[in-house]
N, C-alpha and C positions, 0 to 999 in steps of 0.2 A: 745199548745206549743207556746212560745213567739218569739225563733229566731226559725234560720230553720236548721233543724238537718244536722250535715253532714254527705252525706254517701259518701263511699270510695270501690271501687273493692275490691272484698274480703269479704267486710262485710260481717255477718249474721243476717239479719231482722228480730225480730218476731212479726207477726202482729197481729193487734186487732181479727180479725176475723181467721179461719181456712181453707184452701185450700180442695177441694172437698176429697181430698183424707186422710182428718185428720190432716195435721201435720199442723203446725202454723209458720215455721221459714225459710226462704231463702236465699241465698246465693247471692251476687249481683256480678254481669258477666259483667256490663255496666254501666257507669254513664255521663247524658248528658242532653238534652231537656228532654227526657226521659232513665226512669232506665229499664236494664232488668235484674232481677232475674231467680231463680231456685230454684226452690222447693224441698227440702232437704230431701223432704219424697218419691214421683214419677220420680224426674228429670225434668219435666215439666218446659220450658221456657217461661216464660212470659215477652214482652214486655209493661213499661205502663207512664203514663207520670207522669212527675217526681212531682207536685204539687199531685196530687191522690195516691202515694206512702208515702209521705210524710203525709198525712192525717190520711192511715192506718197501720203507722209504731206503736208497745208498745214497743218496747226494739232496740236497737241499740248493736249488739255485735262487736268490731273490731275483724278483719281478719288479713288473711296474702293475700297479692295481688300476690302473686308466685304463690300458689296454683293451 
């Protein structure tokens, strides 16, 4: 990727790789130095920094920030 994606609260992430528990797409809760997500498939809160999310982002869904 040449610019840098933008995420937004709300979002749904799906990443290159899969979450131990199968599923591939995340919810994001926080946006900062670091993003923390949530894993759409366990609930699982992951905190992580935001250059290493941006690495393993494939899809970028918008969201609603209400949610």
């Amino acid at each position: 990727m040449g610019a840098f994606p933008v995420i937004n609260v709300g979002d749904i992430l799906e990443m290159k790789k899969t979450h131990p528990c199968g599923e591939k797409t995340f919810k994001v809760l926080r946006v900062g130095a670091d993003v923390k997500i949530m894993c759409t498939g366990c609930g699982r809160i992951l905190t992580q920094d935001r250059l290493k999310i941006e690495k393993m982002i494939k899809t970028i869904y918008p969201g609603n920030e209400n949610e």
